[in-house]
C-alpha positions in Angstrom: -11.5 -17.9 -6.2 -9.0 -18.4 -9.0 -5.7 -16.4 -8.3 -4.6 -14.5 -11.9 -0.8 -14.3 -10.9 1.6 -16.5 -11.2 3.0 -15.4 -7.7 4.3 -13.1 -4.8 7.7 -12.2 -4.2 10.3 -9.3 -2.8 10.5 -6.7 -5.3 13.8 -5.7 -6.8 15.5 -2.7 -8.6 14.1 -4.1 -11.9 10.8 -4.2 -11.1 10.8 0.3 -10.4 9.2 0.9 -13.9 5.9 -1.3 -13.4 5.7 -0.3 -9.6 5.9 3.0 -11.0 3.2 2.4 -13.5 1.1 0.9 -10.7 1.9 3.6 -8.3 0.7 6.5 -11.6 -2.1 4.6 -12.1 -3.8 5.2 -8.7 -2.5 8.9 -8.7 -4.8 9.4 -11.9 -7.5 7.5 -11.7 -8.5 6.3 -8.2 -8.4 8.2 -4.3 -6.6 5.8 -3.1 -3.4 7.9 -2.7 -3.9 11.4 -2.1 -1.3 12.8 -4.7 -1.9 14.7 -8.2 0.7 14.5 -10.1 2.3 10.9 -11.5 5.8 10.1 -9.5 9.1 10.4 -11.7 11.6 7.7 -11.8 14.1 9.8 -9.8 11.0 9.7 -6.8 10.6 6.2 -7.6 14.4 5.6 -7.2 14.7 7.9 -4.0 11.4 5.8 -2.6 13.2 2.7 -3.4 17.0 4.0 -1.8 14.7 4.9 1.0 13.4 1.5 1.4 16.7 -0.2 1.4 18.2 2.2 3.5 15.1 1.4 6.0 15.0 -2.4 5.6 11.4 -2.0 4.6 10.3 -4.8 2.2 8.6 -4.2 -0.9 6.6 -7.0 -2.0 5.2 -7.7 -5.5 2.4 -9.9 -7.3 3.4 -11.5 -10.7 1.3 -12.1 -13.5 2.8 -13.7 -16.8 6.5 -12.2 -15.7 4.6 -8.6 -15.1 4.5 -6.8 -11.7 0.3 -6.3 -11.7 0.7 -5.0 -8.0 2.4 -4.5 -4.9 2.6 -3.9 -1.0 5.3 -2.1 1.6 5.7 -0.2 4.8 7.4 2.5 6.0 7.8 5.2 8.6 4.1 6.5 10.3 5.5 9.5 11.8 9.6 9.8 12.1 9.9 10.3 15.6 12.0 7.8 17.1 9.4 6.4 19.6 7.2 5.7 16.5 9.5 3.2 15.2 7.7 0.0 15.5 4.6 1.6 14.0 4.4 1.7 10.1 2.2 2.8 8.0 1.4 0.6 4.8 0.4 0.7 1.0 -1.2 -2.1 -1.1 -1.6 -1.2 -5.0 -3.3 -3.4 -7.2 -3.3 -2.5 -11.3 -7.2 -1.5 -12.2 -7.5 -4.9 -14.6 -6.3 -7.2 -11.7 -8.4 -6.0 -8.9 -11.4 -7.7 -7.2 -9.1 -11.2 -7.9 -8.3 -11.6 -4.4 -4.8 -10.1 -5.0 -5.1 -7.3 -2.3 -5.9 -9.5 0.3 -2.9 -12.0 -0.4 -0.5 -8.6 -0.8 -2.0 -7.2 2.8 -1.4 -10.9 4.2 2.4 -10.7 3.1 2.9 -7.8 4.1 1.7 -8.5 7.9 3.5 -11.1 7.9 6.3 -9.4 6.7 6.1 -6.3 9.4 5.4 -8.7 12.3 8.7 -10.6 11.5 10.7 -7.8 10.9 9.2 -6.2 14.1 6.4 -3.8 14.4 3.9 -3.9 16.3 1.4 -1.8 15.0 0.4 -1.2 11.3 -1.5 1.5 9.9 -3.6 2.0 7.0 -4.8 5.4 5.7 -8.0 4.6 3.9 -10.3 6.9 1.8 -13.1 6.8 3.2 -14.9 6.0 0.2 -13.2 3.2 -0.4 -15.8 0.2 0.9 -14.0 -2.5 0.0 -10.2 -1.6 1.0 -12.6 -0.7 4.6 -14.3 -4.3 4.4 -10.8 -6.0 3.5 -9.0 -4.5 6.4 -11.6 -5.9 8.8 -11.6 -9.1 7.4 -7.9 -9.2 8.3 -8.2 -8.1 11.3 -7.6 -4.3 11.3 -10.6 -2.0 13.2 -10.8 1.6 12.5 -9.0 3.9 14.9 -9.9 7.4 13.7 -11.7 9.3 11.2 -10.5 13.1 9.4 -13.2 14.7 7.8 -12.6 17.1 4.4 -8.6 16.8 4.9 -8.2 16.4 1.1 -8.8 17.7 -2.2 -9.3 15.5 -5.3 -10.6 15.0 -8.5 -13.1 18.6 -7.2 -14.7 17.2 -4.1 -13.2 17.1 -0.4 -12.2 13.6 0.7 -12.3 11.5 4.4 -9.4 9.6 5.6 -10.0 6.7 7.7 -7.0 5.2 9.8 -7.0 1.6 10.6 -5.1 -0.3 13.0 -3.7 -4.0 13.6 -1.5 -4.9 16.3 0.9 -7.6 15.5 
């Protein structure tokens, strides 16, 4: 499969705005984050602090010098014996998916978590969502539980899958 970005890289401060876009993006159109309303740059800001704060990498695909999508961690439930158990995101912009990006941000991303040590990531999955399902698998990630009706979007209820790797 030909890749359609240039490359994959840490994110930094100057890459909030497209992140942002990305993140807005999924909020409107898709179910793939459970949210209504589009984040503001101060959330975006306080998500990045947090991130920095946390040593939680954020790492970003480039296309032609724009950030077309990106993938990070962060806390599964704050309790302190949770914390080598994160929880983590991959966003890809609508025009860029089905390129084989989200499975080279999910890789990164691993690979970032099991170096940084944790031992177990977790995915929270629409259960709609087929081919983020099938993507998981294929990287080694099974499905550890299943929440019927615990969201409402776009006027129907939604499933949440949870999927597991251990690192």
């Amino acid at each position: 499969m030909k890749k359609d970005y240039s490359h994959i890289r840490e994110a930094t401060a100057n890459d909030l705005d497209e992140i942002q876009t990305i993140y807005n993006e999924a909020i409107l159109n898709t179910t793939a984050i459970y949210e209504y309303d589009p984040f503001d740059s101060a959330y975006i800001h306080e998500w990045w602090n947090q991130r920095i704060t946390n040593n939680w990498p954020v790492i970003v695909a480039v296309c032609e010098e724009k950030v077309v999508g990106f993938a990070t961690y962060g806390t599964f439930r704050a309790r302190t014996a949770y914390r080598t158990t994160c929880e983590h995101s991959v966003y890809v912009l609508e025009n860029q998916r089905g390129k084989g990006l989200g499975k080279t941000l999910l890789q990164s991303i691993v690979t970032a978590a099991r170096n940084n040590g944790v031992h177990v990531l977790i995915g929270g999955i629409d259960a709609d969502n087929q081919l983020s399902i099938a993507l998981h698998e294929s990287e080694g990630f099974t499905i550890a539980g299943h929440l019927h009706e615990v969201a409402y979007k776009f006027d129907r209820w939604l499933d949440l899958v949870f999927m597991e790797k251990k690192l």
